[in-house]
Backbone as numpy.savetxt, mean C-alpha at the origin, in Angstrom:
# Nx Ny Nz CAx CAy CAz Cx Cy Cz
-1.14 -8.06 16.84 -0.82 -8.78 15.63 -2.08 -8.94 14.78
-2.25 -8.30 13.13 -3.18 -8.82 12.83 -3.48 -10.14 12.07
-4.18 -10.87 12.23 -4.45 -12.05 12.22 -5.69 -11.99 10.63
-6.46 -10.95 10.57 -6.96 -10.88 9.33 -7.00 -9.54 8.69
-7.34 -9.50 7.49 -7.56 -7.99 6.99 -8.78 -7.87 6.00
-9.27 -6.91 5.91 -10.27 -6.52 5.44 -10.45 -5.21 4.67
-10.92 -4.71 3.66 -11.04 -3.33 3.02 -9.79 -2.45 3.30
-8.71 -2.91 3.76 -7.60 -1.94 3.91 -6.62 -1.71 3.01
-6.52 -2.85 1.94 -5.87 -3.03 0.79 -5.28 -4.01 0.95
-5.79 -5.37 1.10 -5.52 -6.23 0.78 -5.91 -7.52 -0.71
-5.48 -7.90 -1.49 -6.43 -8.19 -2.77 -5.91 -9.44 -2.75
-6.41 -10.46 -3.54 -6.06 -11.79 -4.17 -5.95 -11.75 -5.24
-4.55 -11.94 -5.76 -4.40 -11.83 -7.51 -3.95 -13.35 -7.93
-5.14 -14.08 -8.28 -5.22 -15.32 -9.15 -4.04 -15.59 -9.88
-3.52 -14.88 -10.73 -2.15 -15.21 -11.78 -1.45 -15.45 -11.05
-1.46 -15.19 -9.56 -0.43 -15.60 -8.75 -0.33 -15.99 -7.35
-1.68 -17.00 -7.31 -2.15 -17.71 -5.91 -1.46 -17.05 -5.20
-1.87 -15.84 -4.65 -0.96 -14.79 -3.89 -1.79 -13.64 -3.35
-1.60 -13.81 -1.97 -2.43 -12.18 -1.58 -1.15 -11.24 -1.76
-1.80 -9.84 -2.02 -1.39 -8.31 -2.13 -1.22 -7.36 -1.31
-0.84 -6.88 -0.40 -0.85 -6.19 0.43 -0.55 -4.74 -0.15
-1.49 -3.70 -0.42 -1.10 -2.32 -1.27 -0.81 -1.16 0.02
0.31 -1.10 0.05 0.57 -0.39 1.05 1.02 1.06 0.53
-0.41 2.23 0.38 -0.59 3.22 -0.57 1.01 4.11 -0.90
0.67 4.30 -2.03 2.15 4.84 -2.17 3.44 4.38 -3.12
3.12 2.93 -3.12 4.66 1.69 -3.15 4.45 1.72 -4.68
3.40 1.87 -5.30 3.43 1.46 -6.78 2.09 -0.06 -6.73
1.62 0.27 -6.08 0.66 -0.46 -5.92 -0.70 -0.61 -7.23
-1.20 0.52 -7.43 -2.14 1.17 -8.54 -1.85 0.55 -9.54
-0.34 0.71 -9.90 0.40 -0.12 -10.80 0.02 -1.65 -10.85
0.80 -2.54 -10.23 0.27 -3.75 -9.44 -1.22 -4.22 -10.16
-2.08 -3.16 -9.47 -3.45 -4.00 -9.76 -4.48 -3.21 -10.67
-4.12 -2.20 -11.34 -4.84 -1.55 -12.53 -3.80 -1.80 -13.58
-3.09 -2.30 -13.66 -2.12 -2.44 -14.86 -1.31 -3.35 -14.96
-0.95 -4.62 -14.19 -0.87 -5.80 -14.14 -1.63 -6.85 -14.12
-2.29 -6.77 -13.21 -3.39 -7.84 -12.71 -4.78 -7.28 -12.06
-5.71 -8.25 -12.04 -6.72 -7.37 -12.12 -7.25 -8.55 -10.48
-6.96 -7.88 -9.45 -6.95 -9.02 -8.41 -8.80 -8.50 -7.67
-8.81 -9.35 -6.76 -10.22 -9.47 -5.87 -10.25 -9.13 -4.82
-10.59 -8.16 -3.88 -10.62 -7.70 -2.54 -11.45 -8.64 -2.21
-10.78 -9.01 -1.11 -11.68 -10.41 -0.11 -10.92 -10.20 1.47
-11.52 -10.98 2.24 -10.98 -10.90 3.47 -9.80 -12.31 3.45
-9.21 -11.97 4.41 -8.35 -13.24 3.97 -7.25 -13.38 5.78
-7.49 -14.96 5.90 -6.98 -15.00 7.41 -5.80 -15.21 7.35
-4.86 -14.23 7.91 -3.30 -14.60 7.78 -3.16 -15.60 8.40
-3.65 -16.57 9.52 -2.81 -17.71 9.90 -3.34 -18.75 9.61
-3.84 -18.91 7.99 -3.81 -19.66 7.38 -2.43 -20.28 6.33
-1.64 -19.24 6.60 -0.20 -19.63 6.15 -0.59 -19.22 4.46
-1.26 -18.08 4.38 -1.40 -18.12 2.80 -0.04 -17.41 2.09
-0.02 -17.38 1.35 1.29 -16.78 -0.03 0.83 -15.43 0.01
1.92 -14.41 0.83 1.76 -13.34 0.24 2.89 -12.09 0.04
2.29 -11.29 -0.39 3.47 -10.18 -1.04 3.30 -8.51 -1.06
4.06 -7.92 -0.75 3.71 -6.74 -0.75 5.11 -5.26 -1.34
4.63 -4.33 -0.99 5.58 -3.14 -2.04 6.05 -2.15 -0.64
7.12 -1.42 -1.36 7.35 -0.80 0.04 8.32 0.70 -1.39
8.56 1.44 -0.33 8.93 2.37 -0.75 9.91 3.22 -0.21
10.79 4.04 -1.00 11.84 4.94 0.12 10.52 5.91 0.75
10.76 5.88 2.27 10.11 6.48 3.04 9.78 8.40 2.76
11.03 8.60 2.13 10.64 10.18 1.95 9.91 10.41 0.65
10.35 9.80 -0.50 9.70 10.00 -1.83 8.03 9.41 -1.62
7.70 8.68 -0.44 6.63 8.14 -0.57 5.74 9.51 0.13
6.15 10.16 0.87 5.64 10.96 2.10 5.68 12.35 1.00
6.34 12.63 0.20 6.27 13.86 -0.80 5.39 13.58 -1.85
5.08 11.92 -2.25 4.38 11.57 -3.14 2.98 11.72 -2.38
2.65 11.46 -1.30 1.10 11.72 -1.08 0.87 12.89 -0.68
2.05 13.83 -0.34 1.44 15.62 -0.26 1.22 15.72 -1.34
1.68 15.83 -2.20 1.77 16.41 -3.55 0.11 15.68 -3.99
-0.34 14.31 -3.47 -1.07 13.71 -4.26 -2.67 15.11 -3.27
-2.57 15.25 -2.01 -3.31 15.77 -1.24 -3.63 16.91 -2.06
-2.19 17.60 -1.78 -2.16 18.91 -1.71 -2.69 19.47 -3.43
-2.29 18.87 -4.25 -2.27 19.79 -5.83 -3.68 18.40 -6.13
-3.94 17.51 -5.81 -4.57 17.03 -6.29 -4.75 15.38 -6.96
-6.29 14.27 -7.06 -5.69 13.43 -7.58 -6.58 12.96 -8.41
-6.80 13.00 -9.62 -7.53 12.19 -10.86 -8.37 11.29 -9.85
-8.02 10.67 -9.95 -8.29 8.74 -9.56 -9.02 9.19 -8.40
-8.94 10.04 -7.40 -9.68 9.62 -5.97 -10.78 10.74 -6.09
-10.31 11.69 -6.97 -11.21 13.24 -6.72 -10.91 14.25 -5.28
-10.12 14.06 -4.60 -9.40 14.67 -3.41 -8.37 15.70 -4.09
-8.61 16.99 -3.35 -7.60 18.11 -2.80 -7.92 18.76 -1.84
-6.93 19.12 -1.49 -6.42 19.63 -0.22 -5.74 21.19 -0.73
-6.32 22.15 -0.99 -5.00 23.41 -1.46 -4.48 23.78 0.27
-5.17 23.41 1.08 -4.82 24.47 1.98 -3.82 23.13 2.94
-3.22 22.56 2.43 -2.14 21.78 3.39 -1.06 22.07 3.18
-0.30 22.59 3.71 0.82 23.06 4.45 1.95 21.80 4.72
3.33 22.02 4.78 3.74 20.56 5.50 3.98 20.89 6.63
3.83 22.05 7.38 3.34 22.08 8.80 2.05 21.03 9.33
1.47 21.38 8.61 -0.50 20.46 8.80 -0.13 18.86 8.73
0.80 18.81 7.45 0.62 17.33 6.93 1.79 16.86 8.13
2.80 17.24 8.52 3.20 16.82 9.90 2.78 16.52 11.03
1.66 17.21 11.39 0.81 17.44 12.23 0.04 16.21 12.52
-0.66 16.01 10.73 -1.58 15.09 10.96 -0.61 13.37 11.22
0.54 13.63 10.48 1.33 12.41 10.43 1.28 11.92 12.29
1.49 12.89 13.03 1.86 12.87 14.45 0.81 12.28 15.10
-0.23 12.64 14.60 -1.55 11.89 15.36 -2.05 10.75 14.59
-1.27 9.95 13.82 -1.80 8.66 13.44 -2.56 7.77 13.75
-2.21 7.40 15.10 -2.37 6.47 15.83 -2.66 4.73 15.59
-3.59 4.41 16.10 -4.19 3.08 15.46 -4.71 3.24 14.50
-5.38 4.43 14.40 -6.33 4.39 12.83 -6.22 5.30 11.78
-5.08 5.11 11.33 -4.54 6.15 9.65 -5.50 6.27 8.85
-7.45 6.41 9.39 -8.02 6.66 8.40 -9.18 7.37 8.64
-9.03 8.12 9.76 -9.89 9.14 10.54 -9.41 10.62 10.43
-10.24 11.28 10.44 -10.26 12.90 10.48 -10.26 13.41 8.59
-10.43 14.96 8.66 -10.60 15.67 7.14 -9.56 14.93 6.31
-8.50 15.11 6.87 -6.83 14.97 5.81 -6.85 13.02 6.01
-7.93 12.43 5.83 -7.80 11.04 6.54 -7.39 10.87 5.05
-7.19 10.68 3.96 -6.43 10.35 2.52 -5.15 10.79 3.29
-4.32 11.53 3.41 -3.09 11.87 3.44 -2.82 11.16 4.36
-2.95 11.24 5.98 -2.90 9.95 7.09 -3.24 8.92 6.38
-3.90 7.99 5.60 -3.80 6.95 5.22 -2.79 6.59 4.00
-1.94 7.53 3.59 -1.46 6.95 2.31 0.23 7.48 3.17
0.27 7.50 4.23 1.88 8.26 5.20 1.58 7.18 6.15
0.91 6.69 6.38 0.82 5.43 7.75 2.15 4.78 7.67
3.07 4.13 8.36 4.00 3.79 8.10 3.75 2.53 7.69
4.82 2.35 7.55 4.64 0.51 6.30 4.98 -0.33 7.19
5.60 -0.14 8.30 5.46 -1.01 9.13 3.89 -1.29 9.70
3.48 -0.59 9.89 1.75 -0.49 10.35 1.47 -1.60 10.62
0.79 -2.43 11.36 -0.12 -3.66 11.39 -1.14 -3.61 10.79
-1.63 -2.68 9.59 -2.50 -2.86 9.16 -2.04 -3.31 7.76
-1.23 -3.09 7.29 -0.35 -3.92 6.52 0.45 -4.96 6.58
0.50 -5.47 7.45 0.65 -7.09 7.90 2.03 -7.13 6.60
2.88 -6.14 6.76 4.40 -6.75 5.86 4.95 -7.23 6.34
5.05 -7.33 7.80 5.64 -8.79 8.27 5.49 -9.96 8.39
4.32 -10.21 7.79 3.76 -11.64 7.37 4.02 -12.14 5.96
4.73 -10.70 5.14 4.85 -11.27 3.66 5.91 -12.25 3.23
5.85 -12.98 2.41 6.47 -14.12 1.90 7.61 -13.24 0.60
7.22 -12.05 0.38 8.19 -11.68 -0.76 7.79 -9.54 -0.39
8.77 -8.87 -0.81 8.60 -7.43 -0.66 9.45 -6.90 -2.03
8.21 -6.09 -2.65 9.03 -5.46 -3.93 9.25 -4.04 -3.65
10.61 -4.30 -3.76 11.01 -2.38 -3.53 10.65 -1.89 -4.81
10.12 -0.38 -5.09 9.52 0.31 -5.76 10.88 0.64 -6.44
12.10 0.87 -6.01 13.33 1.53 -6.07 13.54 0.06 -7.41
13.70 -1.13 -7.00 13.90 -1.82 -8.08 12.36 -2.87 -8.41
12.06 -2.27 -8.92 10.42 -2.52 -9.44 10.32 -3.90 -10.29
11.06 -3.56 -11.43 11.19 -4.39 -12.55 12.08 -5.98 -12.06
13.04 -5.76 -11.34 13.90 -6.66 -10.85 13.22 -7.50 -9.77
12.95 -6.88 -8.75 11.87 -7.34 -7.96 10.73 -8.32 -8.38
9.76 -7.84 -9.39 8.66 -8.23 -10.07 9.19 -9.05 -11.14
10.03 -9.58 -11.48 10.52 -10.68 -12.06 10.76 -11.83 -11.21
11.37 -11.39 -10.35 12.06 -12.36 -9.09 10.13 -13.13 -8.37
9.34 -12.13 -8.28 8.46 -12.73 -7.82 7.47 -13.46 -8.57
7.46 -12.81 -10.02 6.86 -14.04 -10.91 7.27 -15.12 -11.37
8.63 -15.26 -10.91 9.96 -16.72 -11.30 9.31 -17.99 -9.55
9.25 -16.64 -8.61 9.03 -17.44 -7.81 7.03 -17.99 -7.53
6.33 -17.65 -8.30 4.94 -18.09 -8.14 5.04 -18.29 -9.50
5.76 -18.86 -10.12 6.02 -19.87 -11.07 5.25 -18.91 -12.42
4.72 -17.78 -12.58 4.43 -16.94 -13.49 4.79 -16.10 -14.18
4.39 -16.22 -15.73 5.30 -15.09 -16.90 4.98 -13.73 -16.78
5.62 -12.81 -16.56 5.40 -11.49 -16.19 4.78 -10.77 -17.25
């Protein structure tokens, strides 16, 4: 169980006394380059703090980070031409505890499953499906009492 998190994507976004949990993939980027502009800090989950996180249909998320590997990505400077979804299966298979080791460690880290304990979504207080984004993200700024 993790009990704290650190540099894995976890943020504090002030507008909404609320930790973030960016669980790569979900629409997260979104979230905190174009909503809110939150603070990476460490932060102890059993302090009972307020938090929230994004989740995604599992296959569009897993085609969204080949595609991000494989052809390429602005924002990180990573490609991959030579991944295969033989490879990117491969690497999915050897995950293990740490979705952030080996060459293809971007692609293992952005396919980790969302259940993961390194995403602590079972500790969240609210989950915005990507599928209803807008609906979701209303519901959670009604509920941390903030205008969207």
């Amino acid at each position: 169980m993790v009990t704290s998190v650190t540099k894995v994507g976890f943020f504090y976004i002030e507008e909404l006394d609320a930790w973030y949990s960016h669980v790569p993939k979900t629409g997260g980027s979104t979230i905190r380059k174009k909503m809110w502009k939150p603070t990476k800090q460490t932060v102890d989950l059993r302090t009972g703090v307020w938090s929230f996180g994004t989740i995604r249909n599992p296959i569009d998320r897993w085609i969204s980070a080949y595609d991000m590997v494989k052809y390429g990505s602005t924002m990180w400077g990573i490609k991959d031409a030579d991944l295969t979804y033989d490879k990117a299966i491969q690497e999915m298979q050897n995950i293990g505890n740490n979705p952030q080791v080996g060459k293809v460690s971007w692609f293992k880290h952005h396919v980790a499953p969302m259940t993961h304990r390194i995403w602590a979504l079972d500790r969240a207080n609210f989950i915005v499906r990507l599928e209803h984004f807008e609906e979701d993200l209303k519901e959670l700024c009604e509920l941390r009492d903030t205008p969207l």
